[in-house]
C-alpha positions as CSV (number, residue, x, y, z in Angstrom):
1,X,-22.9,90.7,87.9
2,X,-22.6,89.9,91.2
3,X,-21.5,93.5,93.1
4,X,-22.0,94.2,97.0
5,X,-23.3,97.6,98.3
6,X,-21.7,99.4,100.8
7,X,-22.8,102.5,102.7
8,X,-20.1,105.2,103.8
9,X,-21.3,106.8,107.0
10,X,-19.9,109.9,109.0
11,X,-17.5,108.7,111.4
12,X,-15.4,111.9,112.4
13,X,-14.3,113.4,115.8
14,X,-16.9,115.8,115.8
15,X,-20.3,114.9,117.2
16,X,-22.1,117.7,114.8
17,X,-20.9,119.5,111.4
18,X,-22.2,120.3,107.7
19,X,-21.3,118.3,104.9
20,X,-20.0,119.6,101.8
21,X,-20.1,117.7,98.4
22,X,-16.9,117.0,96.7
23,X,-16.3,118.4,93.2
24,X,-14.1,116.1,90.8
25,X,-10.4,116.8,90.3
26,X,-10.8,117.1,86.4
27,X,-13.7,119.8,86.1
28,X,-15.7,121.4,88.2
29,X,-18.5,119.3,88.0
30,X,-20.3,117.9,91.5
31,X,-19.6,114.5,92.5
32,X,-22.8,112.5,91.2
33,X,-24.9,109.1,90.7
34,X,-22.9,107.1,88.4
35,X,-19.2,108.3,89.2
36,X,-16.6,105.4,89.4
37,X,-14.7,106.6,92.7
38,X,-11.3,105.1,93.8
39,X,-10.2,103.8,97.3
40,X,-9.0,107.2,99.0
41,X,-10.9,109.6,96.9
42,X,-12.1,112.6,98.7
43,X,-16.2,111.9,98.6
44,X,-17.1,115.2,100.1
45,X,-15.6,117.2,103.5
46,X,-17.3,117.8,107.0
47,X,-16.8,120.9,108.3
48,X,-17.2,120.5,112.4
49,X,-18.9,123.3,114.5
50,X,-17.5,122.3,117.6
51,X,-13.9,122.1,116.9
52,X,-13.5,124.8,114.0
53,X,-11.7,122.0,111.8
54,X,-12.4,120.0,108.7
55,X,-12.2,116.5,107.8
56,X,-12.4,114.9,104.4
57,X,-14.8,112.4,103.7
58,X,-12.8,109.5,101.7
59,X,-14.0,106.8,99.9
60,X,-13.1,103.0,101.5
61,X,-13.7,101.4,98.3
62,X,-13.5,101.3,94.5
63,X,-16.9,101.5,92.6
64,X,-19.8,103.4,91.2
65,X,-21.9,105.9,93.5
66,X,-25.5,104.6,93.4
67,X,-26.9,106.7,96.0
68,X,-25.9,109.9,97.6
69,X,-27.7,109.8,100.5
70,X,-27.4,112.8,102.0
71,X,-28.5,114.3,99.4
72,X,-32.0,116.6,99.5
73,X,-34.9,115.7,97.7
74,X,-36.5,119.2,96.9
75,X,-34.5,121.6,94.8
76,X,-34.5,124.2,97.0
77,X,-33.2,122.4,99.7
78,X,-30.4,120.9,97.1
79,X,-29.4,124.8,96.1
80,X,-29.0,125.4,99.8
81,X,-27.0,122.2,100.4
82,X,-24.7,123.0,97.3
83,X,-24.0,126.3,98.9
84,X,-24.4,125.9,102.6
85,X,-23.4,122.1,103.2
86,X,-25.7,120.1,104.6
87,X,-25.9,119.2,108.8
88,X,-24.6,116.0,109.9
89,X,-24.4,113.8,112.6
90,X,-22.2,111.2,113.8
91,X,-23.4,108.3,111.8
92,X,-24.9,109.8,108.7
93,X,-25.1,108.1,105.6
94,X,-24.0,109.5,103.4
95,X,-23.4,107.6,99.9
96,X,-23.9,104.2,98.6
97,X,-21.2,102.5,96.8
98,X,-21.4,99.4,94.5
99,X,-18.1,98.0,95.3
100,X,-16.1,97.4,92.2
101,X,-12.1,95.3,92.7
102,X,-9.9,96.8,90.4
């Protein structure tokens, strides 16, 4: 089939914050590879240093997460990002989404 791939980048007010990983509403299971996401899901929050605030991460689109690219490659960095977020930057990528229409 014939999908497009979209990347979802960091966009927020702050310049500089760490990125947490959203855990699905129905368990308490990480967001992962393979997850169908909706339009508006939360993807994963941003936690700014600057401005002491918070701002979800939502998706733009339906489809299947094909690439979290924020994501560490070593497994101790990816215990430290699941318990310490991960820094970020205005313009991260952060997943890859094969766009699905409902």
């Amino acid at each position: 089939p014939l999908y497009r791939t979209e990347i979802i980048i960091s966009d927020g007010k702050s310049p500089v914050g760490y990125f947490y990983l959203a855990k699905l509403d129905s368990s308490k299971k990480w967001l992962r590879v393979g997850d169908y996401v909706s339009q508006g899901q939360t993807l994963g929050r941003i936690e700014a240093l600057a401005l002491d605030e918070a701002e979800d991460v939502k998706s733009k689109y339906n489809g299947i997460i094909k690439n979290i690219l924020i994501l560490p490659k070593s497994w101790r960095e990816r215990r430290k990002f699941f318990k310490k977020g991960w820094p970020v930057e205005q313009g991260t990528k952060l997943f890859e989404i094969e766009v699905r229409n409902p």
